[in-house]
C-alpha positions as CSV (number, residue, x, y, z in Angstrom):
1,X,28.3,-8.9,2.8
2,X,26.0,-9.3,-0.2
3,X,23.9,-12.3,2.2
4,X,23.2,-9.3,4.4
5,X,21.0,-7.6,2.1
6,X,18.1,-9.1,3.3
7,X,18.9,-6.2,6.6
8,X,16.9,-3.9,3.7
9,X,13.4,-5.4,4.9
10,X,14.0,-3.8,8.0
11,X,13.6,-0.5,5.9
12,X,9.8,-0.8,6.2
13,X,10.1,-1.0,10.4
14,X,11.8,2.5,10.2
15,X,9.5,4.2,8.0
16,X,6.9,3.0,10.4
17,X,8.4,4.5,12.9
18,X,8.8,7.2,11.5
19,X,4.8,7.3,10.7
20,X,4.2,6.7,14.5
21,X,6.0,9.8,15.4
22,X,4.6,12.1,13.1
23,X,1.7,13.9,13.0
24,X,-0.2,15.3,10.3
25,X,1.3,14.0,6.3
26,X,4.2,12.4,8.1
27,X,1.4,9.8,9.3
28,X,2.1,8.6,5.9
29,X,5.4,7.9,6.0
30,X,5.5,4.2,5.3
31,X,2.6,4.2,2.7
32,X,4.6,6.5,0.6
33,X,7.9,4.5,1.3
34,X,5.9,1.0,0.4
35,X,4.3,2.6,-2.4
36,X,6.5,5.2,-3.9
37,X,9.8,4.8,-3.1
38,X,10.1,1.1,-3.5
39,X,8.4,1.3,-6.8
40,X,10.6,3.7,-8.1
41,X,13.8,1.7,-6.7
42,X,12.5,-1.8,-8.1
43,X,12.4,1.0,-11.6
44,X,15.9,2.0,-11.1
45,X,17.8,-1.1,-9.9
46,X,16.4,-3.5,-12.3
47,X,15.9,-7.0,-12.2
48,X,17.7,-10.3,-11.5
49,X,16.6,-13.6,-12.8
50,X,20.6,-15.3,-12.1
51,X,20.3,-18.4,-9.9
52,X,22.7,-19.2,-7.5
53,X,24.9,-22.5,-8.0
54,X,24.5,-26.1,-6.3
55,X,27.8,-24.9,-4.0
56,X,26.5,-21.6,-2.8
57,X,23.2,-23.1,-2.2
58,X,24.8,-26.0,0.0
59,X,26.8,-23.0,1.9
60,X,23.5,-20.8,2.0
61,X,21.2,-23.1,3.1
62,X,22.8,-24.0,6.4
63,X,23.5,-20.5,7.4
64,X,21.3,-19.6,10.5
65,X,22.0,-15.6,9.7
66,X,19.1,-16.1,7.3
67,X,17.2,-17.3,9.7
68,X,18.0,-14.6,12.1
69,X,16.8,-12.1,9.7
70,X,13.6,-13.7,10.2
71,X,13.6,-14.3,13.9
72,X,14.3,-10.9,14.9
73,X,11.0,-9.5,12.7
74,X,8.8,-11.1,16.3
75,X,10.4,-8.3,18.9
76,X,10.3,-5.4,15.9
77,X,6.4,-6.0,15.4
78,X,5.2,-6.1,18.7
79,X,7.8,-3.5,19.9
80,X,6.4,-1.8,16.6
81,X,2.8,-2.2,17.7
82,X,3.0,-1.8,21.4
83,X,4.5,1.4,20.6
84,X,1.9,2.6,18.3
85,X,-0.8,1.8,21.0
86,X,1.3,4.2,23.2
87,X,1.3,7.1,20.8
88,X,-2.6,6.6,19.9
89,X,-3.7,6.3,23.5
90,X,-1.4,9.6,24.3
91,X,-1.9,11.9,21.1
92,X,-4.9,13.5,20.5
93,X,-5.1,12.3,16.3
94,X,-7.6,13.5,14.1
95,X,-8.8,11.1,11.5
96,X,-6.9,11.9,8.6
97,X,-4.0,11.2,10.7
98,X,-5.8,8.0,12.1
99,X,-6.0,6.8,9.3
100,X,-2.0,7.2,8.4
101,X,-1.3,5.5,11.5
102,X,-3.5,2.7,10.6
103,X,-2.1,2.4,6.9
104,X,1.7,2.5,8.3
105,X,0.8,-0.1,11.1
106,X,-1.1,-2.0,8.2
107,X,2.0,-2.4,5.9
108,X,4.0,-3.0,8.6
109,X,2.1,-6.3,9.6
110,X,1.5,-7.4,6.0
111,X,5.5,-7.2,5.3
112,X,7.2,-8.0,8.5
113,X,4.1,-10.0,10.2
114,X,2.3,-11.8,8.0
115,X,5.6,-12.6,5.3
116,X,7.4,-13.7,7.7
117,X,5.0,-15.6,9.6
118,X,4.3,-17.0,6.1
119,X,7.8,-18.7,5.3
120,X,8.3,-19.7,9.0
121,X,5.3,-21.1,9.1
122,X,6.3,-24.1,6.4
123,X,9.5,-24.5,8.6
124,X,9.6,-28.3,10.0
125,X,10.6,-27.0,13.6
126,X,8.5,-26.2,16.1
127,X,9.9,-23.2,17.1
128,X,9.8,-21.3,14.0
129,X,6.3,-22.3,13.6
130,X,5.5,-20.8,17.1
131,X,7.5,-17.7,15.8
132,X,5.5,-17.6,12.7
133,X,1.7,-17.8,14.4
134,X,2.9,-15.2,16.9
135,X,3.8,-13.0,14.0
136,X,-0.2,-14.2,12.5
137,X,-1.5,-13.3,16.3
138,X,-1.6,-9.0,15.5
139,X,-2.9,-9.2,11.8
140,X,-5.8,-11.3,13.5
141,X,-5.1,-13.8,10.4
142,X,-3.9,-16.8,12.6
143,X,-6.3,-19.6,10.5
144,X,-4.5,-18.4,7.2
145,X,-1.6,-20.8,8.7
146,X,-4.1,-24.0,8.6
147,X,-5.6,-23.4,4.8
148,X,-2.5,-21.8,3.3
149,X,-0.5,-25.2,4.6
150,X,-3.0,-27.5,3.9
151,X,-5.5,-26.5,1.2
152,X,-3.7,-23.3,-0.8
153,X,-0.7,-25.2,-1.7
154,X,-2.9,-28.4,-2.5
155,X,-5.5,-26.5,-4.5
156,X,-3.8,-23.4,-5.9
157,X,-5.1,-22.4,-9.7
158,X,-8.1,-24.6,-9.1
159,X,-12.1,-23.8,-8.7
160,X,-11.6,-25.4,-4.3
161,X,-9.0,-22.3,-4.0
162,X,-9.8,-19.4,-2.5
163,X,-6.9,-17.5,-2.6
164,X,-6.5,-17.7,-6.3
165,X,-8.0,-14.8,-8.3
166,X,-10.3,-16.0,-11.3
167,X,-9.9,-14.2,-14.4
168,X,-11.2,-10.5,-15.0
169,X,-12.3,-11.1,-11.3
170,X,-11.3,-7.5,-9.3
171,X,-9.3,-7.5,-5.9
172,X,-12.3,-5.9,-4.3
173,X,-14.7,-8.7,-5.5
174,X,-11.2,-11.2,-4.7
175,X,-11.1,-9.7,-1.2
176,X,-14.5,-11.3,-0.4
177,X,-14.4,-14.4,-2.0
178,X,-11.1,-15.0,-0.5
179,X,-11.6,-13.8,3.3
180,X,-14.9,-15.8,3.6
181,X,-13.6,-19.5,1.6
182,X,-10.1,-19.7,3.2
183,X,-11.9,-18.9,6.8
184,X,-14.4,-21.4,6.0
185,X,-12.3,-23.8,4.2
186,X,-9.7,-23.6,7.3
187,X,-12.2,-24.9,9.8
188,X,-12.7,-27.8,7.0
189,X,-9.3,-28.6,7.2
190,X,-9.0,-28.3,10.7
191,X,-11.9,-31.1,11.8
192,X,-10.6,-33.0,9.2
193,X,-7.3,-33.0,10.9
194,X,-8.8,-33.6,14.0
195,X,-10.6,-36.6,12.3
196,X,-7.5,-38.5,11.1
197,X,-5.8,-38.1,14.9
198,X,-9.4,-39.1,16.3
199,X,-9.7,-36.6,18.2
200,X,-12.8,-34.7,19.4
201,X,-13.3,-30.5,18.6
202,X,-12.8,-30.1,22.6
203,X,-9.3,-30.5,22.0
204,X,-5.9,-29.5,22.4
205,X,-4.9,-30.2,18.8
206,X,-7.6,-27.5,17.7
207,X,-5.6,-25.2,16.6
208,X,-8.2,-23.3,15.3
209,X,-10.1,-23.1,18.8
210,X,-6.9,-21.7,20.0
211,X,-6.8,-19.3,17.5
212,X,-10.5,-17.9,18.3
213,X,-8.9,-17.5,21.9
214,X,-5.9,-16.0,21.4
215,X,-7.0,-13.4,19.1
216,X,-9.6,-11.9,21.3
217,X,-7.0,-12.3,24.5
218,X,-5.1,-10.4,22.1
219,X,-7.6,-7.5,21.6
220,X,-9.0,-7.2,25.6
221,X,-5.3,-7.2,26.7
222,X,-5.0,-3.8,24.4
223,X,-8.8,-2.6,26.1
224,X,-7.3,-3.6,29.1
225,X,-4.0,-1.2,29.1
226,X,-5.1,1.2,26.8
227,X,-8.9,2.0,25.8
228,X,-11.1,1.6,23.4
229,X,-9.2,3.7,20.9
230,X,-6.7,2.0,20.4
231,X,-8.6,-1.4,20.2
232,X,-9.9,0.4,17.1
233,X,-7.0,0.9,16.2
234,X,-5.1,-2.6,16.2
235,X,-8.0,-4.2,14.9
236,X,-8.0,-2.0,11.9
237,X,-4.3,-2.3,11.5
238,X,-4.8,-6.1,11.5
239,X,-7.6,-5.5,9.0
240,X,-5.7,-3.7,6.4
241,X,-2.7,-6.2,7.1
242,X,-4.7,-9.2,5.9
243,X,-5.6,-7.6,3.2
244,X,-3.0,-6.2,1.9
245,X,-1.8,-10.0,1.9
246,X,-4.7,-11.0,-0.2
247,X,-4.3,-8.3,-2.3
248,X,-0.4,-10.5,-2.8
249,X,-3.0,-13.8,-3.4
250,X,-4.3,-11.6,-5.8
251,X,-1.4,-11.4,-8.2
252,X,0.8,-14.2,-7.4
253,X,-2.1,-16.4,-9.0
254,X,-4.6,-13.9,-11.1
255,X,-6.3,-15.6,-13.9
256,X,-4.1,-18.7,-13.5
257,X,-5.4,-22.6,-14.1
258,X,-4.6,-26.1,-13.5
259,X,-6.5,-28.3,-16.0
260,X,-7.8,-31.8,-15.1
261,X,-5.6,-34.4,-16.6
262,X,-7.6,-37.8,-18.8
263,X,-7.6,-39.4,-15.0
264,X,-9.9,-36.5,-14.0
265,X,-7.6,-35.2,-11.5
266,X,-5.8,-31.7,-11.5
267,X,-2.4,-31.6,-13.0
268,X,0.6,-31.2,-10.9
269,X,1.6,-27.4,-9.4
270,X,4.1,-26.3,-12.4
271,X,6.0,-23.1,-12.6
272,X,3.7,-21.3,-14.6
273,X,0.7,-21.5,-12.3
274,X,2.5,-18.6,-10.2
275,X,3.0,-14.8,-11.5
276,X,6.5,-14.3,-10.3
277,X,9.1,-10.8,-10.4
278,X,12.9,-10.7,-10.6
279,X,12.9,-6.7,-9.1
280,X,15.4,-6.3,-6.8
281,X,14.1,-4.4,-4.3
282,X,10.6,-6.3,-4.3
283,X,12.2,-9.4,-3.4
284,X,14.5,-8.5,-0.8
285,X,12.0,-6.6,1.3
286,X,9.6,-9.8,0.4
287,X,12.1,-12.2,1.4
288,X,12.0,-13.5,-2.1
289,X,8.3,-14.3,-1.7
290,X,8.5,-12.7,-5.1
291,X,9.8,-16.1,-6.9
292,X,7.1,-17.6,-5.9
293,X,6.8,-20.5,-8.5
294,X,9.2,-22.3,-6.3
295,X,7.8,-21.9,-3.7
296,X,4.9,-23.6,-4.7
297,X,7.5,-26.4,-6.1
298,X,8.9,-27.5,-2.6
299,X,7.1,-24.8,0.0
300,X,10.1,-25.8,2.7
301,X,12.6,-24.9,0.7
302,X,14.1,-21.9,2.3
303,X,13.6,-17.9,0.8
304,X,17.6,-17.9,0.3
305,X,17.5,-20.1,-2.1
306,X,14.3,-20.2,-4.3
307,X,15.1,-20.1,-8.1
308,X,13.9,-17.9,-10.6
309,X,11.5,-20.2,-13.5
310,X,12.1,-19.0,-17.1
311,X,8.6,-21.0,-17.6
312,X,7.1,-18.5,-14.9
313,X,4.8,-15.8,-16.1
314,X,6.3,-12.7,-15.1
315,X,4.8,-9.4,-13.9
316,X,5.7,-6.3,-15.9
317,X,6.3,-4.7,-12.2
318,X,7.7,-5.4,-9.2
319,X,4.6,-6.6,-6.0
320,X,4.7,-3.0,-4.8
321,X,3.8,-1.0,-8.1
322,X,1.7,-4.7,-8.8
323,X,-0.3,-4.2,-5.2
324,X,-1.1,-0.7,-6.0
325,X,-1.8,-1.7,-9.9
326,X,-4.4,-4.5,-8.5
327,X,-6.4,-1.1,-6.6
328,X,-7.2,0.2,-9.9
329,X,-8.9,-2.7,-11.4
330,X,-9.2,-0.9,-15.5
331,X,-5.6,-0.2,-15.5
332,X,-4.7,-3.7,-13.8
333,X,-7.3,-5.4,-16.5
334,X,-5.6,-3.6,-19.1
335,X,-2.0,-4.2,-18.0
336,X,-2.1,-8.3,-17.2
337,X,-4.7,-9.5,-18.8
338,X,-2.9,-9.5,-22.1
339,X,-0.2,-11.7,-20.3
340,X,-2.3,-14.3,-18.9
341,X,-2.2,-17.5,-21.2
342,X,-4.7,-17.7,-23.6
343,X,-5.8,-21.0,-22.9
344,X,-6.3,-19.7,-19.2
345,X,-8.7,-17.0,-20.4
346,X,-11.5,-19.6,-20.6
């Protein structure tokens, strides 16, 4: 029973729901369940830093329920999504309600579209790759998969990284750096790619011609059913969803370094280049995206199983209260910064 507490990310879905068939504060609904109620439970029901042994991890690892958890995330977004179109192309909102629904749709996305689509998308098989893109598709984010894979998890804590945070820098300033280098540094990787299989940017290997394709398909298929309106509407959603992801860049890596080694080159990804969080509740609705030093460490290994790091610099809060600590940049400064290393601070 206890494998099925992972069932708790579903929680989010639900207060979405809720959101989408409320008018009025109730548009709000999964905002203040993301960034109230969680925090508060990640407050009451502590933190765990126990890892589990080499037996249950043999057992664990194999079990395709934890993979089912995943899998079933593709039909609640777009059922999700397809059903907020409906509501917003039959209500008559006004904007401080609009702007609920796009919030609730926005978190959403960010935990049970672009998480997901995150661990799935360093999954050997095909098929969960597919299932991991499709989940990229409505959070309009689908290069992230091509620079997170290839140049995030090559470069992380270093100057060629865009998604990690310098120190002192605010997620505001963060949000721009990091939207405009990983975009760029994406279609880097991707002709490069194309290079070593010699094959030309006309091509089907290009994934990130596909991806400039699909996303506006994506969009005209909504102006198509619905209206304008609610094209607004997903591609604000899908907006907020991205960056409410980078605001997770933000403080899985914030002020962290990797210094060059007497060869000249970088030293190897160690636990303590990642901020990581034993909270309960953070974790499970993260699908342990919260120990994310090992992650980094071996970026297949499934979310089941990741260990916590005693080396690992440790957020005083769980990535709920952190995400909302990062939107107040003096209070987020005055918090972390302390906790960084000093040698880091340089």
């Amino acid at each position: 029973m206890r494998d099925l507490k992972y069932l708790f990310a579903y929680t989010v879905p639900i207060s979405t729901l809720i959101s989408f068939n409320s008018f009025g504060v109730g548009t709000y609904t999964a905002v203040f369940y993301a960034f109230v109620i969680l925090p508060i439970l990640d407050v009451v029901l502590g933190e765990d830093n126990t890892n589990l042994s080499e037996e249950k991890v043999g057992v664990k690892k194999i079990n395709k329920v934890f993979d089912w958890m995943l899998y079933i995330n593709l039909p609640i977004v777009y059922s999700l999504m397809a059903y907020g179109f409906v509501k917003v192309s039959s209500n008559d909102y006004n904007l401080f309600e609009m702007v609920g629904m796009c919030l609730s749709a926005g978190i959403l996305l960010a935990t049970n579209g672009i998480n997901v689509a995150h661990e799935l998308c360093h999954r050997k098989k095909y098929i969960e790759r597919a299932i991991g893109k499709a989940l990229f598709l409505p959070c309009l984010y689908m290069h992230f998969y091509i620079e997170h894979n290839f140049g995030h998890h090559v470069n992380v804590g270093t100057p060629e990284d865009g998604a990690t945070a310098k120190y002192k820098q605010n997620v505001y300033s963060f949000w721009i750096t990091s939207v405009t280098k990983q975009y760029i540094d994406a279609w880097k990787k991707q002709m490069q790619l194309l290079k070593n299989k010699k094959r030309s940017f006309v091509s089907i290997k290009n994934d990130m011609l596909w991806y400039h394709l699909l996303q506006p398909a994506y969009l005209l298929l909504i102006l198509f059913v619905f209206s304008k309106e609610v094209v607004l509407f997903a591609l604000i959603s899908g907006v907020i969803s991205f960056l409410f992801l980078e605001c997770i860049n933000y403080i899985e890596h914030y002020g962290l370094k990797r210094f060059k080694t007497s060869t000249g080159r970088y030293e190897r990804v160690q636990a303590h280049h990642s901020w990581n969080s034993n909270h309960n509740i953070g974790r499970i609705v993260l699908y342990e995206l919260t120990r994310h030093s090992d992650h980094h460490f071996k970026a297949s290994k499934k979310y089941q199983i990741l260990d916590c790091h005693d080396e690992a610099p440790q957020l005083p809060y769980g990535y709920p209260a952190s995400i909302l600590l990062s939107l107040v940049p003096p209070l987020w400064f005055y918090i972390v910064n302390p906790l960084v290393p000093e040698k880091m601070k340089v």
